[in-house]
C-alpha positions as CSV (number, residue, x, y, z in Angstrom):
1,X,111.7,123.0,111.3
2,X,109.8,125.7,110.2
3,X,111.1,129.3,110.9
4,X,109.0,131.7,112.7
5,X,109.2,135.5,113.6
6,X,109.1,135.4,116.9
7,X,110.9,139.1,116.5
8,X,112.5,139.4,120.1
9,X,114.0,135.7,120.4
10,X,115.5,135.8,117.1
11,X,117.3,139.2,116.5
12,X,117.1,139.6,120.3
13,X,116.4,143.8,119.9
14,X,115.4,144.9,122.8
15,X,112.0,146.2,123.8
16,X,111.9,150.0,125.3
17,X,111.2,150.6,129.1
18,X,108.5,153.0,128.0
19,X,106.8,149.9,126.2
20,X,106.4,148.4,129.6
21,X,104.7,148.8,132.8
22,X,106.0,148.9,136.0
23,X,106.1,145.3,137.8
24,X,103.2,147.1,140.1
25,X,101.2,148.6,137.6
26,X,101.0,145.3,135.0
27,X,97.8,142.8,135.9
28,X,99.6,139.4,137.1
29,X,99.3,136.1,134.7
30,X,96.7,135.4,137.4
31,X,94.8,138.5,137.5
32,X,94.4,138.1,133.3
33,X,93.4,134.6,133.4
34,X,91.6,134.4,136.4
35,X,89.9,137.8,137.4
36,X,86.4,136.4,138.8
37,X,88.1,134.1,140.7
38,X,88.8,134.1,144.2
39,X,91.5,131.6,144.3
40,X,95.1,132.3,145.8
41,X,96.9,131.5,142.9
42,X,100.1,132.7,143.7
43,X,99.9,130.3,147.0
44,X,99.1,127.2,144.7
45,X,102.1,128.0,142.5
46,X,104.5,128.8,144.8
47,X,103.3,125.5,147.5
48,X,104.4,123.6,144.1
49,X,107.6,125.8,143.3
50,X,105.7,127.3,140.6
51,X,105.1,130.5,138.7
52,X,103.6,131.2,135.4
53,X,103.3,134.1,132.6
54,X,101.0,135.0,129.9
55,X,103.9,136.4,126.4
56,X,103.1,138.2,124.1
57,X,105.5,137.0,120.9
58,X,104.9,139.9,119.0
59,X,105.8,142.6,121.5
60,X,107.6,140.2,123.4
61,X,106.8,141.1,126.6
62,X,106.3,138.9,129.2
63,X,104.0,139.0,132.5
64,X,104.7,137.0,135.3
65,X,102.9,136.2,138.5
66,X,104.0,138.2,141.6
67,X,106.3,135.3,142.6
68,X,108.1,135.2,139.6
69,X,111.5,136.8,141.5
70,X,111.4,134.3,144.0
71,X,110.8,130.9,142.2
72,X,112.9,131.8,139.6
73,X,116.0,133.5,141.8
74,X,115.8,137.2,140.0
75,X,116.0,140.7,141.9
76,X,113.2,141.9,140.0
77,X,110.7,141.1,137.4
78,X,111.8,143.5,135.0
79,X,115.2,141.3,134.5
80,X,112.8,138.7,132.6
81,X,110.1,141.2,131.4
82,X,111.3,140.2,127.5
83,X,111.6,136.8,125.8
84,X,115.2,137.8,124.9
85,X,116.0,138.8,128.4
86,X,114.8,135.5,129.4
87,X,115.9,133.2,126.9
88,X,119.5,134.8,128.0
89,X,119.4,133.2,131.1
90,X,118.6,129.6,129.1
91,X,121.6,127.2,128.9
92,X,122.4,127.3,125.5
93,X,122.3,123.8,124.8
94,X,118.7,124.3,125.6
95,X,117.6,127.1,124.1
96,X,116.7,125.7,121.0
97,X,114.5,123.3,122.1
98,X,112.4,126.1,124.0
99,X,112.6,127.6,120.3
100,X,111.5,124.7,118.6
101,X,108.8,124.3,120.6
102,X,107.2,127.4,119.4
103,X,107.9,127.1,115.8
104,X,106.2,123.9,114.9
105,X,102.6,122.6,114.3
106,X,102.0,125.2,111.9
107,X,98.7,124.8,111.3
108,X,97.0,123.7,114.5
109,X,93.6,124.5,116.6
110,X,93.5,127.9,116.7
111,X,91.4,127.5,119.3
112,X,92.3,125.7,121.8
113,X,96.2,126.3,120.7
114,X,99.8,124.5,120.6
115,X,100.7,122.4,124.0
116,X,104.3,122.6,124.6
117,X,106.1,121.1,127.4
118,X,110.0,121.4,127.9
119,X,112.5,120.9,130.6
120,X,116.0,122.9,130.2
121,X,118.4,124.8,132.8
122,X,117.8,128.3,134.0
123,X,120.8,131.0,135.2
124,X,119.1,132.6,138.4
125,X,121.0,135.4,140.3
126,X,122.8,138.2,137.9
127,X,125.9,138.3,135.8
128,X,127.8,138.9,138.2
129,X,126.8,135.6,140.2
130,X,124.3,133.2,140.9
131,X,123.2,129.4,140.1
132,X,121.5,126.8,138.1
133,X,118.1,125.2,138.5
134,X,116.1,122.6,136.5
135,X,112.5,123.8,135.3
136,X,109.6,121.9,133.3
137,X,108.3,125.1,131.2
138,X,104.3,123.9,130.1
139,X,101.9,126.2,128.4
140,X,100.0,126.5,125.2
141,X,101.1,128.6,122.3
142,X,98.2,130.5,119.7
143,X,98.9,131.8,116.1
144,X,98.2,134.9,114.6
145,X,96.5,135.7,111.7
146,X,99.4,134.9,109.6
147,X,99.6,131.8,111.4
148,X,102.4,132.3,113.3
149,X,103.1,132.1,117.3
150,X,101.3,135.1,118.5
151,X,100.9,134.4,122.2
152,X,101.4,132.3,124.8
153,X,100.3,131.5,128.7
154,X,102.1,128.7,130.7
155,X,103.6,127.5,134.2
156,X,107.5,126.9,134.8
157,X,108.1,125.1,137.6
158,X,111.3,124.1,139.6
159,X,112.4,120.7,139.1
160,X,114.5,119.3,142.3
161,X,116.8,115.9,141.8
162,X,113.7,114.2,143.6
163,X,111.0,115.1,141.1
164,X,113.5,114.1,138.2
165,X,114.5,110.8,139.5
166,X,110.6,109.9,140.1
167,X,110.0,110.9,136.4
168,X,113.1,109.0,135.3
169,X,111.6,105.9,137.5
170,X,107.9,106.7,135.4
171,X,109.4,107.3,132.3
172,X,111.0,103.7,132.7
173,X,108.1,101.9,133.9
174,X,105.9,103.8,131.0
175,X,107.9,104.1,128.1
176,X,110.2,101.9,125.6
177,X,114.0,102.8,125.9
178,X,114.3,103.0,122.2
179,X,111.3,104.5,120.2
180,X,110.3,106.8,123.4
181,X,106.7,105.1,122.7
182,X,104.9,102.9,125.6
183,X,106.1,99.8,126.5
184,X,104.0,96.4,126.1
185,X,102.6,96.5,129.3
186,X,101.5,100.3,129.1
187,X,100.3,99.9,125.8
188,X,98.3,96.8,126.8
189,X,96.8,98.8,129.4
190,X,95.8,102.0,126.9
191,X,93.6,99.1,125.0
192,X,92.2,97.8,127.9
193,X,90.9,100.8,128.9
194,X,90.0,101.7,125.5
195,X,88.1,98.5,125.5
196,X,85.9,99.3,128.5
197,X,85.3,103.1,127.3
198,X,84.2,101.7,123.8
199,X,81.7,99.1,125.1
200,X,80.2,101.4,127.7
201,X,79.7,104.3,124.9
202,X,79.1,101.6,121.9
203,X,81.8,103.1,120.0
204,X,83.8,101.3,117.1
205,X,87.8,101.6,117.5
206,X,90.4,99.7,116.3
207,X,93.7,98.3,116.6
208,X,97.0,97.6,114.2
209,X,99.4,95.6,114.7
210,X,102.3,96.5,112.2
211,X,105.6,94.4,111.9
212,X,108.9,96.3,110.4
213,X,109.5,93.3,107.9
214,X,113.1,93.1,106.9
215,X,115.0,94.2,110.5
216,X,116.2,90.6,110.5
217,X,118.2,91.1,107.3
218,X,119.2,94.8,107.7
219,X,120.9,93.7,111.7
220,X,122.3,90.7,109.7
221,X,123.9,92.8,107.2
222,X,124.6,96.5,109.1
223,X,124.1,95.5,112.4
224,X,121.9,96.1,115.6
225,X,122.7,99.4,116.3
226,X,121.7,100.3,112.6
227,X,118.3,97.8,113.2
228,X,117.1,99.9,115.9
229,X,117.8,103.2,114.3
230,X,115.5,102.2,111.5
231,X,113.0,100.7,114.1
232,X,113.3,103.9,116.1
233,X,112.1,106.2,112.7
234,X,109.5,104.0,111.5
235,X,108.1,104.5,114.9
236,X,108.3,108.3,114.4
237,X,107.1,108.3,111.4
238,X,104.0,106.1,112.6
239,X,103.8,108.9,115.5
240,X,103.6,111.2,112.9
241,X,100.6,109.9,111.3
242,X,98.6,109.7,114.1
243,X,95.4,111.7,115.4
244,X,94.6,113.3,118.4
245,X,93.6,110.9,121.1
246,X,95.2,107.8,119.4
247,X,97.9,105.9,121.0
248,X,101.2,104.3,119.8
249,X,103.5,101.8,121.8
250,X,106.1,99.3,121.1
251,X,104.6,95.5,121.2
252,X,108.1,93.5,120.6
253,X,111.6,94.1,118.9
254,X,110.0,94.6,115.2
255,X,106.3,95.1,115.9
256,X,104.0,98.4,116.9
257,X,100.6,98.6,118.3
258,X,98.7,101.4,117.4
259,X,95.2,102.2,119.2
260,X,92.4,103.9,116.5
261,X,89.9,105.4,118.5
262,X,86.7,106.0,116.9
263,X,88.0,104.4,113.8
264,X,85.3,101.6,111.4
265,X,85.9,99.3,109.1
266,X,86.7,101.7,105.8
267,X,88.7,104.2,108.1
268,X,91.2,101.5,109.1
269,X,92.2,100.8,105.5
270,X,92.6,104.5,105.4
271,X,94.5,104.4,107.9
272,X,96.8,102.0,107.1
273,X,97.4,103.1,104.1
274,X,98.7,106.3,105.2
275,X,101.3,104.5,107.6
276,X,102.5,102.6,104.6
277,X,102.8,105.2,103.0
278,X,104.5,107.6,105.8
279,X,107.5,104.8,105.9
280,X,107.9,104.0,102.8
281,X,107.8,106.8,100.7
282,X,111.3,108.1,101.5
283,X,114.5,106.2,102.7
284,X,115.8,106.2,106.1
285,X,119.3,108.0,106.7
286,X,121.7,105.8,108.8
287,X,125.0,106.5,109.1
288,X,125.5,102.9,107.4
289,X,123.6,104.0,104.4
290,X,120.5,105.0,103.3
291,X,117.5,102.1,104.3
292,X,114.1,101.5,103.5
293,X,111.8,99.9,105.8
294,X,108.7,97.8,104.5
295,X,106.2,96.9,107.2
296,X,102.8,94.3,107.3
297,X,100.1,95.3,109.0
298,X,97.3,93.7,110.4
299,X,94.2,95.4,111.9
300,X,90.8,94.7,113.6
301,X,87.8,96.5,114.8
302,X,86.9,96.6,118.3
303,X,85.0,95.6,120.5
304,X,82.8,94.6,117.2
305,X,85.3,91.5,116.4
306,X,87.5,91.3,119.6
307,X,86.1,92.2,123.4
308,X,89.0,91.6,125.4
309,X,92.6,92.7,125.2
310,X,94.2,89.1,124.4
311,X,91.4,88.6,122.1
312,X,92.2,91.9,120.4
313,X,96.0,91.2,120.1
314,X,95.4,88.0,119.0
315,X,93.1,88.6,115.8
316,X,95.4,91.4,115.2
317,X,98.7,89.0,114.8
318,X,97.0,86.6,112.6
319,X,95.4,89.8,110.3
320,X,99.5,90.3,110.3
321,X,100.6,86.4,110.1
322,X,98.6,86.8,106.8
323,X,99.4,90.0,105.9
324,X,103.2,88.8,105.6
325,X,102.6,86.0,103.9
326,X,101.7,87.8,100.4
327,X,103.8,90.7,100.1
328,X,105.8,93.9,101.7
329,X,103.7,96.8,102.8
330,X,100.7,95.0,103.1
331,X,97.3,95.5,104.9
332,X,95.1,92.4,106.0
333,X,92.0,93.3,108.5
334,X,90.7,90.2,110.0
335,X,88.4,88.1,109.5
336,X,86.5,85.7,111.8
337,X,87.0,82.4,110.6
338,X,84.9,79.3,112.4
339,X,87.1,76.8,110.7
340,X,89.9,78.3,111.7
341,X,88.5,79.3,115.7
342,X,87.7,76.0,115.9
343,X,91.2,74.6,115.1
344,X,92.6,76.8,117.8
345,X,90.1,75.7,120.4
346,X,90.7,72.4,119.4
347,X,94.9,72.8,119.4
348,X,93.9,74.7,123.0
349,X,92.2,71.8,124.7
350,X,94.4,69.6,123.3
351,X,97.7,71.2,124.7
352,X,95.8,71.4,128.5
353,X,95.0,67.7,128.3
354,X,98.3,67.3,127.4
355,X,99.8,69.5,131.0
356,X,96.8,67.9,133.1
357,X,98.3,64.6,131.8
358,X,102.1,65.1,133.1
359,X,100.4,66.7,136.0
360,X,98.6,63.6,137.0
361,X,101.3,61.3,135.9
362,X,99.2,60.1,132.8
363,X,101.3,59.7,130.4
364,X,102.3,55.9,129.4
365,X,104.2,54.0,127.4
366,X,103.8,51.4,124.7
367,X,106.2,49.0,123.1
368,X,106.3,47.7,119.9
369,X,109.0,45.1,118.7
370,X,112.1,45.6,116.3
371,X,112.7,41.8,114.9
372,X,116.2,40.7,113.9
373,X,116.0,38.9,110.3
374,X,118.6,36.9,111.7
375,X,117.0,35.4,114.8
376,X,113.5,35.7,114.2
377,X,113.3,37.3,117.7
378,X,112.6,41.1,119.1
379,X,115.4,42.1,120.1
380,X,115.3,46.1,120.2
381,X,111.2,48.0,121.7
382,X,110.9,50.9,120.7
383,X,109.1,53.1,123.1
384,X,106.1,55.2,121.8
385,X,104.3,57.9,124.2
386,X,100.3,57.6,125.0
387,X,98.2,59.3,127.0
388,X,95.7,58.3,129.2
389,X,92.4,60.6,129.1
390,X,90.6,60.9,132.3
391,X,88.2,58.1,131.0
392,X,91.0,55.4,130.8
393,X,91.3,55.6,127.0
394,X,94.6,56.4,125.4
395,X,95.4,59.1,122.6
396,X,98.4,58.1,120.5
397,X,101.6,59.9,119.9
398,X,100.3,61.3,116.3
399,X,96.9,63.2,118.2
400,X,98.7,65.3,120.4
401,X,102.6,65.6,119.4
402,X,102.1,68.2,116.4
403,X,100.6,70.4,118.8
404,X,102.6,70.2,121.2
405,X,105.4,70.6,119.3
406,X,104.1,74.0,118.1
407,X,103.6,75.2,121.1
408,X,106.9,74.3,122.4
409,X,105.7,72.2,125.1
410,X,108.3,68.9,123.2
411,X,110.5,69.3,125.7
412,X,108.2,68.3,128.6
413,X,107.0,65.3,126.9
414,X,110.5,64.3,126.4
415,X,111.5,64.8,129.8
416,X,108.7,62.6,130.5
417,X,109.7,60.0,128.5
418,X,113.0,59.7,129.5
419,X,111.6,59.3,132.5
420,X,109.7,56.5,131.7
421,X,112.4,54.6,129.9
422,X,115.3,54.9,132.5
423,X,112.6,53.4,134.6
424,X,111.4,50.6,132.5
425,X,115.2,50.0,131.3
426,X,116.4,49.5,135.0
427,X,113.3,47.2,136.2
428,X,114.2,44.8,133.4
429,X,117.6,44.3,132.7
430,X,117.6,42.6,129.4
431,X,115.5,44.6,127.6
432,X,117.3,46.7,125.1
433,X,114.5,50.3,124.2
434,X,114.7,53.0,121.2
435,X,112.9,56.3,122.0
436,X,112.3,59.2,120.2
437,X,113.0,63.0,120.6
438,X,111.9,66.2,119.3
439,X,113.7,69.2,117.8
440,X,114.3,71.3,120.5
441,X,115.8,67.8,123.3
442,X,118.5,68.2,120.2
443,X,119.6,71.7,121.9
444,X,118.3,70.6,125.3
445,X,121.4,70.6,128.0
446,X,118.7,69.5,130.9
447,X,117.6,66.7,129.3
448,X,121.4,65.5,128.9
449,X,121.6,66.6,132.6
450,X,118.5,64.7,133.2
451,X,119.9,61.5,131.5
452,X,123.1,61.8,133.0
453,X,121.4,62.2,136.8
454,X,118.7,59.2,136.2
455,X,121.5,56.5,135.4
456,X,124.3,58.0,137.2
457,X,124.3,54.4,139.0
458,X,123.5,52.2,136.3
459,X,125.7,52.7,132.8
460,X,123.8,49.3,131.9
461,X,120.8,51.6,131.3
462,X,122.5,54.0,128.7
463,X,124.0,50.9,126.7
464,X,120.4,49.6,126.0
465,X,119.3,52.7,125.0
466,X,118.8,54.1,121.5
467,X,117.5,57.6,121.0
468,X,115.9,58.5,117.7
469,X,116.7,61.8,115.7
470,X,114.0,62.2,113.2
471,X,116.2,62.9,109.1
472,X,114.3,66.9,108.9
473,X,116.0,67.5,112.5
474,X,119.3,66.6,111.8
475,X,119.2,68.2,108.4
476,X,117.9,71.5,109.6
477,X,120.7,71.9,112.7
478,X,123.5,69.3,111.8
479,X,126.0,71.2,113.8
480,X,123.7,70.9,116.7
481,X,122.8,67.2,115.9
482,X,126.4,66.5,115.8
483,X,127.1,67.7,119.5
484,X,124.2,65.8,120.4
485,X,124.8,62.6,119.0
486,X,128.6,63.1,120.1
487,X,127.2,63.3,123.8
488,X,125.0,60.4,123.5
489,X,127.5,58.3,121.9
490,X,130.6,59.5,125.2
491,X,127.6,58.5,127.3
492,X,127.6,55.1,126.5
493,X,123.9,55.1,123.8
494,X,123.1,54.3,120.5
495,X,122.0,56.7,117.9
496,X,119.5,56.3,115.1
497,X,118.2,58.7,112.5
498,X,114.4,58.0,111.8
499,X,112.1,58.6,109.0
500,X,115.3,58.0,106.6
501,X,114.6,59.2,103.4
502,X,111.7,61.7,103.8
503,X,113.9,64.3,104.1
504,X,117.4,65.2,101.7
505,X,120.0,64.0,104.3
506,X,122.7,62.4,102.8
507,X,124.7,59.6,103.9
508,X,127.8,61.8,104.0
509,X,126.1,63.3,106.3
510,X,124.8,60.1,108.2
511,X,128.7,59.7,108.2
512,X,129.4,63.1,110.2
513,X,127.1,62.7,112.5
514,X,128.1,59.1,113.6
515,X,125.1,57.4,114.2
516,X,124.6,53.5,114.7
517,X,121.3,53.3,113.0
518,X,119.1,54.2,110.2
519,X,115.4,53.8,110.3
520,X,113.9,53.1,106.6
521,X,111.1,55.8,106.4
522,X,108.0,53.7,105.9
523,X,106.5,55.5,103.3
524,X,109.1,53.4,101.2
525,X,107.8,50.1,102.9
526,X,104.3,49.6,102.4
527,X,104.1,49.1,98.9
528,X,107.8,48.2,98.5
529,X,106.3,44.3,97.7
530,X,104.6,45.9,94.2
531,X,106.5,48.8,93.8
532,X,109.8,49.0,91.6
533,X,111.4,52.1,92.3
534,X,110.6,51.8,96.1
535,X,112.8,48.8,95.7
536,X,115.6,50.1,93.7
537,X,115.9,52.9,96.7
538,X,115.2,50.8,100.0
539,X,117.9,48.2,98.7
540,X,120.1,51.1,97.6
541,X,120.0,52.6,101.0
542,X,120.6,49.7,103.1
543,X,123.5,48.3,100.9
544,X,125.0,52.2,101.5
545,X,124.0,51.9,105.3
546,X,126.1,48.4,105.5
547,X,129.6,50.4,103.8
548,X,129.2,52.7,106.5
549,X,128.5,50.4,109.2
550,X,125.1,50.8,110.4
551,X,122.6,48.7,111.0
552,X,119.2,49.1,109.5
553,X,115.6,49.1,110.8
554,X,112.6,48.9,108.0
555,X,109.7,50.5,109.4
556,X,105.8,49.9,108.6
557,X,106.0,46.3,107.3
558,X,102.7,44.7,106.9
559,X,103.1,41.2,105.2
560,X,105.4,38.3,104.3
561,X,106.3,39.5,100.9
562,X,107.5,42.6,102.1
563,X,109.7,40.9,104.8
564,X,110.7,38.5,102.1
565,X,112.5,41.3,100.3
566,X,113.9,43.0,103.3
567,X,115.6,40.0,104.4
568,X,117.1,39.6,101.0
569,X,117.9,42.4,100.6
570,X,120.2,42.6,104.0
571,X,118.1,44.3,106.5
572,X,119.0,44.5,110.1
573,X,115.7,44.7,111.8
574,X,112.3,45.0,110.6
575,X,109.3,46.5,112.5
576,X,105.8,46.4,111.8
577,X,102.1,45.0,112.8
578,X,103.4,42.2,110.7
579,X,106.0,41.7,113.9
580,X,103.3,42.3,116.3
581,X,101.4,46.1,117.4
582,X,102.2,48.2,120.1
583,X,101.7,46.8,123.7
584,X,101.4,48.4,127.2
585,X,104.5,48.2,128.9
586,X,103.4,46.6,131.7
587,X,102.5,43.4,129.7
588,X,106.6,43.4,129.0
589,X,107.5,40.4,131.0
590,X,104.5,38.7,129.4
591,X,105.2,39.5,126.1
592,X,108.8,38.6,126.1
């Protein structure tokens, strides 16, 4: 904080009667500001519990409006005629922030001066008695030629329990808890109207999204309450660095939005560099230790590049996506990219076809046979996922999954298919399916729930049931595997790991989490007739998979010779368009 002389509030001497005019003799706050006008100011102010002053911080003296005594519960004017007289009756808790507020922003407009606006408690009455009210003290504060506080002109108004609890309630619906910045939703709104301002005046502004990079490992190691400490000063510092007129709010847990208004191309770099710059450049105090926050930052111009506030928040995180991907403290402003645009349009209409589909009950089911080596015969389906476009034709598993898996939308589909397989299970009784599930079914309780509620009357139906765990799954969450596959395997099902071998699972590992089956990834299987080492590891695994007691499934196999060495080799089950391709599931009862 930088000191100022504001002589009577800091040594508190006392100003001399004879300096001051009587109450009836001095020109009211009113009467200086407003003398040509024919307003009744003092009715205004006091309709709102309001009185205001005009100081002078040299002399310190003070002159109120007429109603001054009654808003503010004095006998006379002449008890609060001084800045030290008045700053007496402040609570003392909140004195200094009445101080404060006139001994910063060194520096500023000298026209159009400081704004200051402060709440604190007031003593009304005299010594001898009296109470406590609530005010909101507003004004503007001007320097001197020395460039200190020279004089000042404001309203103080009465703040009832009412008043306060509607702020409180504004405040909340406004502003984030922590960082005292504006919320998503208020911060959304700033840029939308920012948006319709710029293209009706053909202004350039933009907008940055900056992400505090290493929270994750600093709430890891000091804990939360120490993560939002440094989240709540690399927000004041960001604060710090902005201009008048542009706006700062909280977008998530690590990540600020900050509106640039009339900002181009050349001053957002400028801009960002001096945020980078404001957090870095000294440590954070914590009463853990001392931090340092490094932050990404990702920026466009608008409404040049983005015209819409989705639009705009959405080139802004993927300017950030790959501003995190090279280094700490890094500034990316996007780019358009049609390649890339057309990707996400594409991914777009692919994940609606995909909800039209399970809306319209279009998803179906194909089977494709898993042959014994010792019968000859298909003994295990497994079921594979297709959807039926609105044409009749059907997209494979492999056109839409990825995507939906991205976008989280697995879980549906696997609902879905569960669906679909109870069904098919309980029209034909001997028919024995293996289905597939994604990532996040593994940590799914509803679709156990689901499982449990579908077959509640026919435990047939879960003991010809395999499900499938893809090798990366159970590898990245094999505590979470483990409680899955435990379920499955109380619940009366198989369990198989697919895609064997195209991850780094080890059969120790195969061992803990107790599945029944391990499907041969096929990349192993296609040229296993003419290559060596895909030999030398297919029969390795399977003679492994026989010590633990699983059975084996050889995916992908597309000719005799291949089969040939499987069954030699001790396979369990091999599956392939050798074997026969995927069918509709309708044609079962032919097929079998």
């Amino acid at each position: 904080m930088v000191s100022t002389p504001i002589a009577d509030d800091v040594t508190a001497v006392p100003v001399p009667k004879n300096r001051l005019r009587p109450p009836s003799a001095q020109k009211s706050a009113s009467d200086r500001l407003n003398e040509t006008e024919n307003l009744d100011l003092v009715g205004i102010l006091s309709s709102v519990d309001a009185t205001a002053y005009v100081w002078d911080l040299r002399s310190g003296r003070i002159d109120w409006e007429t109603n001054a005594p009654t808003i503010l519960g004095v006998r006379d004017i002449d008890e609060i005629a001084t800045g030290s007289a008045y700053h007496a009756r402040i609570a003392p808790e909140h004195l200094n922030a009445r101080l404060q507020a006139f001994s910063c922003s060194i520096g500023a407009d000298r026209e159009h001066g400081v704004p200051y606006r402060i709440q604190y408690r007031l003593r009304t009455g005299d010594e001898r008695g009296g109470g406590e009210v609530r005010v909101e003290d507003q004004g503007r504060w001007w320097q001197g030629a020395d460039g200190h506080p020279a004089r000042a002109r404001g309203v103080i108004r009465i703040l009832d329990e009412r008043y306060l609890e509607q702020q409180q309630r504004l405040l909340g619906t406004d502003l984030d808890e922590l960082t005292g910045q504006l919320n998503r939703i208020r911060l959304t709104d700033a840029l939308g109207t920012v948006l319709a301002r710029a293209d009706r005046e053909y202004s350039a502004n933009a907008f940055l999204m900056i992400s505090v990079n290493n929270l994750a490992v600093i709430n890891e190691t000091f804990g939360i309450e120490i993560g939002d400490k440094v989240i709540a000063e690399v927000g004041r510092r960001l604060r710090g660095k902005l201009r008048t007129g542009d706006i700062i709010g909280r977008y998530s847990s690590n990540k600020f939005g900050l509106i640039l208004v009339g900002c181009g191309k050349g001053a957002l770099r400028a801009a960002a560099e001096r945020f980078i710059k404001a957090v870095t450049e000294e440590t954070i105090a914590t009463p853990a230790a001392q931090l340092a926050a490094t932050i990404s930052l990702g920026g466009v111009i608008v409404p040049d590049q983005a015209k819409s506030v989705q639009e705009t928040i959405n080139c802004a995180l993927r300017a950030l996506d790959v501003a995190k991907s090279k280094r700490f403290d890094c500034f990316v402003a996007y780019e358009a990219s049609p390649i890339a645009d057309m990707a996400r349009l594409r991914n777009k209409s692919i994940a609606e076809s995909v909800i039209a589909a399970l809306d319209d009950n279009r998803m179906r089911l194909v089977l494709q046979p898993m042959v014994s080596t010792k019968t000859d015969q298909a003994e295990i389906y497994e079921a594979l996922l297709r959807m039926e476009r609105p044409d009749g034709s059907l997209a494979s598993a492999g056109e839409f999954v990825p995507i939906v898996e991205q976008l989280g939308l697995s879980r549906l589909i696997d609902r879905r298919t569960l669906e679909l397989t109870v069904e098919l299970l309980k029209r034909h009784r001997e028919l024995v399916l293996s289905v597939n599930v994604s990532a996040l079914t593994c940590s799914d309780r509803e679709w156990l729930t689901t499982l449990q509620r579908l077959t509640k009357d026919r435990p047939d139906v879960l003991k010809r049931m395999i499900v499938e765990i893809t090798e990366t799954v159970a590898l990245e969450e094999l505590d979470q595997s483990a409680n899955f596959v435990d379920t499955l395997n109380e619940l009366g099902c198989r369990v198989a790991i697919d895609d064997f071998g195209a991850g780094y699972t080890s059969f120790k590992n195969l061992k803990r989490l107790n599945v029944d089956m391990v499907k041969i990834d096929g990349a192993f299987i296609k040229n296993l007739a003419d290559d060596t080492s895909d030999q030398i590891f297919v029969k390795t695994m399977i003679e492994l998979a026989n010590q633990f007691g699983m059975e084996t499934v050889a995916e992908w196999v597309g000719d005799e010779r291949t089969a040939q060495f499987l069954r030699n080799a001790g396979i369990t089950y091999m599956q392939g368009f050798y074997f026969g391709r995927p069918f509709d599931s309708a044609d079962y009862s032919n097929a079998a």
